[in-house]
C-alpha positions as CSV (number, residue, x, y, z in Angstrom):
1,X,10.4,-68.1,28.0
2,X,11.6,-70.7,25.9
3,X,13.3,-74.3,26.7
4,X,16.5,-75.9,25.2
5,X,17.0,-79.5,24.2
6,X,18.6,-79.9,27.7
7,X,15.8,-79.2,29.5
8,X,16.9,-75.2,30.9
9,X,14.5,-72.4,30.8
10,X,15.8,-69.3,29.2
11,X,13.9,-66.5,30.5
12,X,14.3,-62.7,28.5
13,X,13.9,-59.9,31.3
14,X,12.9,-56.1,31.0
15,X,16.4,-54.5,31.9
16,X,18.4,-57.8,33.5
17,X,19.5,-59.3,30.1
18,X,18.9,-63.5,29.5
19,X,18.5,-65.7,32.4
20,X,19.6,-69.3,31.6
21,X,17.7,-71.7,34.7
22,X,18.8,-75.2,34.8
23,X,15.6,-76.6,35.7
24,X,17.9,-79.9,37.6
25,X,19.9,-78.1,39.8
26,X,17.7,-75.0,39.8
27,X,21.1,-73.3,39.3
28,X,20.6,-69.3,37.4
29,X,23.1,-67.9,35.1
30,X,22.7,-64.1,33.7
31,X,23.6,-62.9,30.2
32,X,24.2,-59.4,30.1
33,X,25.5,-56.6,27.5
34,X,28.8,-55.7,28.2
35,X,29.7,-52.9,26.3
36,X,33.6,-54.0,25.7
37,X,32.5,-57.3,24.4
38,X,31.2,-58.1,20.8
39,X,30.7,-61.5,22.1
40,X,28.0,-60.3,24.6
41,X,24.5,-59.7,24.7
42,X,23.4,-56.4,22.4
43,X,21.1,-55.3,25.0
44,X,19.4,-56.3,28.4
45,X,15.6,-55.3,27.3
46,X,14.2,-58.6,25.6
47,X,11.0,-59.2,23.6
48,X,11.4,-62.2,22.3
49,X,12.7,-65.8,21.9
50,X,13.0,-68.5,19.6
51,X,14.5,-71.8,20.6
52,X,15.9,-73.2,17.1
53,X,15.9,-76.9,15.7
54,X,19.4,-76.7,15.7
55,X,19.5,-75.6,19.2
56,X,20.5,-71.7,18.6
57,X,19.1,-69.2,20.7
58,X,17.5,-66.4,18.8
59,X,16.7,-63.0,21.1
60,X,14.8,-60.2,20.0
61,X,15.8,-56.8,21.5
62,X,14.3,-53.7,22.0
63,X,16.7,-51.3,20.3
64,X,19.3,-53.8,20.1
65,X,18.8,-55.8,17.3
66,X,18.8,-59.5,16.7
67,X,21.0,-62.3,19.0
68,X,21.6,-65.6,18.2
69,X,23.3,-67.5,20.6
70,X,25.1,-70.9,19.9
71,X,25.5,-72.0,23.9
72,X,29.1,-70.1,24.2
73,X,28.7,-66.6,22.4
74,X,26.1,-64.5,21.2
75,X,26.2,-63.0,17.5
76,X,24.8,-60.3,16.6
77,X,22.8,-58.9,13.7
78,X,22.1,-54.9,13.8
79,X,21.2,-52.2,11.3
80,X,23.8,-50.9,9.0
81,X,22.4,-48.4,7.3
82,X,25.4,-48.7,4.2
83,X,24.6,-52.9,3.9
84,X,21.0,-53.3,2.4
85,X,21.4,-56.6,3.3
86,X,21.4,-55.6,7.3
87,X,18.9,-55.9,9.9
88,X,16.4,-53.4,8.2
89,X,15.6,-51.8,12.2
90,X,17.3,-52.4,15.3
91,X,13.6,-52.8,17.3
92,X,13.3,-56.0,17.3
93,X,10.0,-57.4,18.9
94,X,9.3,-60.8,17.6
95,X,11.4,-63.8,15.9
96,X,9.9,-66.8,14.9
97,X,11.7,-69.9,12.7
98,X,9.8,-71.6,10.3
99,X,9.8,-75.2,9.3
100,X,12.4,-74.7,6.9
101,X,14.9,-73.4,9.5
102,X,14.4,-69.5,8.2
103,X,13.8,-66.9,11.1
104,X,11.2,-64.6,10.5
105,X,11.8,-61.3,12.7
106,X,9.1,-58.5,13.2
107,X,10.6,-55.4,13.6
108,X,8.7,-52.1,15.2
109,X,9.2,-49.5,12.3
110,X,10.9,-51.4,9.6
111,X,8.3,-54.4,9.2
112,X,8.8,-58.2,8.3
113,X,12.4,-59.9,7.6
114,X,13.4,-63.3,6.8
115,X,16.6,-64.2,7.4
116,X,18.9,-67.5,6.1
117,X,20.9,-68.2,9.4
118,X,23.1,-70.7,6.5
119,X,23.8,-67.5,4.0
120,X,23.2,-64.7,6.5
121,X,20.7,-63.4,3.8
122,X,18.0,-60.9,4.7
123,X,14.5,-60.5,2.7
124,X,12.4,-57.7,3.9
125,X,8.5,-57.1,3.7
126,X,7.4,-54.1,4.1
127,X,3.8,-52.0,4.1
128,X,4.0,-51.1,1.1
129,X,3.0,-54.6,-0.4
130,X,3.0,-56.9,2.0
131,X,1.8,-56.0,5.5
132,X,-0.9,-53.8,7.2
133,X,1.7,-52.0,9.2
134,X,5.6,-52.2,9.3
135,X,4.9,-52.4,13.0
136,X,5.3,-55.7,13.8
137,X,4.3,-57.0,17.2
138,X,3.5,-60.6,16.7
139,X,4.5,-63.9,14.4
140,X,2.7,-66.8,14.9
141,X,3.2,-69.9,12.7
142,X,0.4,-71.9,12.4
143,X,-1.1,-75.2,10.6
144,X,-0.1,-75.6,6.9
145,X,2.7,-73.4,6.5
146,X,1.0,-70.4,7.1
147,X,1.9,-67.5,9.7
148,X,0.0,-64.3,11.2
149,X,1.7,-61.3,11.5
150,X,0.5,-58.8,14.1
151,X,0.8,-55.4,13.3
152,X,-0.3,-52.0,14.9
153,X,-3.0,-51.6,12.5
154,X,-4.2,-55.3,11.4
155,X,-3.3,-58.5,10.5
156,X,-1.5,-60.4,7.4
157,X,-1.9,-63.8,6.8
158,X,1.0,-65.4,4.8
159,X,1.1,-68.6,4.0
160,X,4.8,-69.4,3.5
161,X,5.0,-72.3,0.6
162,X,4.1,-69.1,-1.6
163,X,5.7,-66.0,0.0
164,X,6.4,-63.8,-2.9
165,X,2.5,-64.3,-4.4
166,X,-0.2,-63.8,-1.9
167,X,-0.3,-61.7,1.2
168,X,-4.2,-61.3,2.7
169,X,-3.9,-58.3,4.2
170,X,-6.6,-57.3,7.0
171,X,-6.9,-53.7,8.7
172,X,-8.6,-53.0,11.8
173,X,-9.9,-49.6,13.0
174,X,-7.0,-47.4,14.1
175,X,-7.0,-47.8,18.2
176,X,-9.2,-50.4,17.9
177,X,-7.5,-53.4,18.4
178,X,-3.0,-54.0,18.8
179,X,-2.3,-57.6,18.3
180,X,0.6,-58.5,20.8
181,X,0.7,-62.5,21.2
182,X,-1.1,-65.1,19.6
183,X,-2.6,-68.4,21.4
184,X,-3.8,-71.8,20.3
185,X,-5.7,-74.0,22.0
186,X,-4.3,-77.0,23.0
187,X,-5.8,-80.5,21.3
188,X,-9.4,-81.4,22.9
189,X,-8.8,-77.9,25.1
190,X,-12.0,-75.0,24.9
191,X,-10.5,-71.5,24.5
192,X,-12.2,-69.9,27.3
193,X,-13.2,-66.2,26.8
């Protein structure tokens, strides 16, 4: 669930697509896939949102790839496995934009991307340097410009002012632990156990 500068809801469903709730009027709208139009929603099974500072809509899918709507159609950003500079998996699961207006997306199967919404540039992270697992279930951004990535098998700490230096890399047990969401404490709040 994420909120837009006007004050509606957006609300990503298992199966029914985007709900857009005007939180006035109470008034529901549905954004669906439809199959004839580019313009629509890749897929109805959502995983993730990220409301943008410049108002975008970004929607992870599962098996859909990557939506980013602008408030009148959605675009689209899949794999294309002939333009290494695609969407490295179509499983999206989490999306994230940093301070510096990149969007971060986890992928299940193909690992960590950054992507400049300005160039339409992709950078990819993979296992094999950079992350536990290229199953990525979680981003979370946190205080000084660093972000967790949750993987099936651990967790990476990045911080993001030097992204192509150091990665901590931390593994857990296999089927021990599978990070899926992240949660802070809000200021003079106790995380209760």
């Amino acid at each position: 669930i994420e909120e837009d500068g006007k004050g509606n809801l957006w609300v990503g469903t298992n199966g029914s697509g985007l709900i857009q709730i005007n939180r006035l009027t109470g008034e529901k709208k549905k954004k669906k896939n439809n199959p004839s139009d580019a313009s629509s929603l890749s897929a109805d099974v959502i995983v993730g949102l990220c409301q943008a500072s410049d108002g975008k809509l970004w929607i992870a899918t599962y098996l859909g790839g990557l939506n980013c709507f602008d408030g009148r159609k959605f675009i689209r950003y899949n794999h294309n496995p002939k333009n290494s500079n695609s969407l490295v998996n179509n499983n999206v699961w989490s999306v994230v934009e940093d301070e510096k207006g990149m969007i971060w997306i986890g992928t299940l199967g193909g690992g960590l991307q950054m992507l400049n919404p300005a160039t339409g540039k992709f950078i990819t992270y993979q296992a094999d340097k950079y992350l536990t697992s290229n199953y990525v279930s979680s981003l979370f951004l946190g205080k000084n410009r660093k972000m967790f990535i949750g993987t099936a098998i651990g967790l990476t700490e990045q911080n993001l002012a030097y992204c192509r230096e150091v990665w901590k890399r931390v593994k857990f047990p296999v089927a021990t632990i599978v990070l899926t969401a992240f949660t802070m404490p809000m200021p003079g709040m106790e995380m209760r156990r």
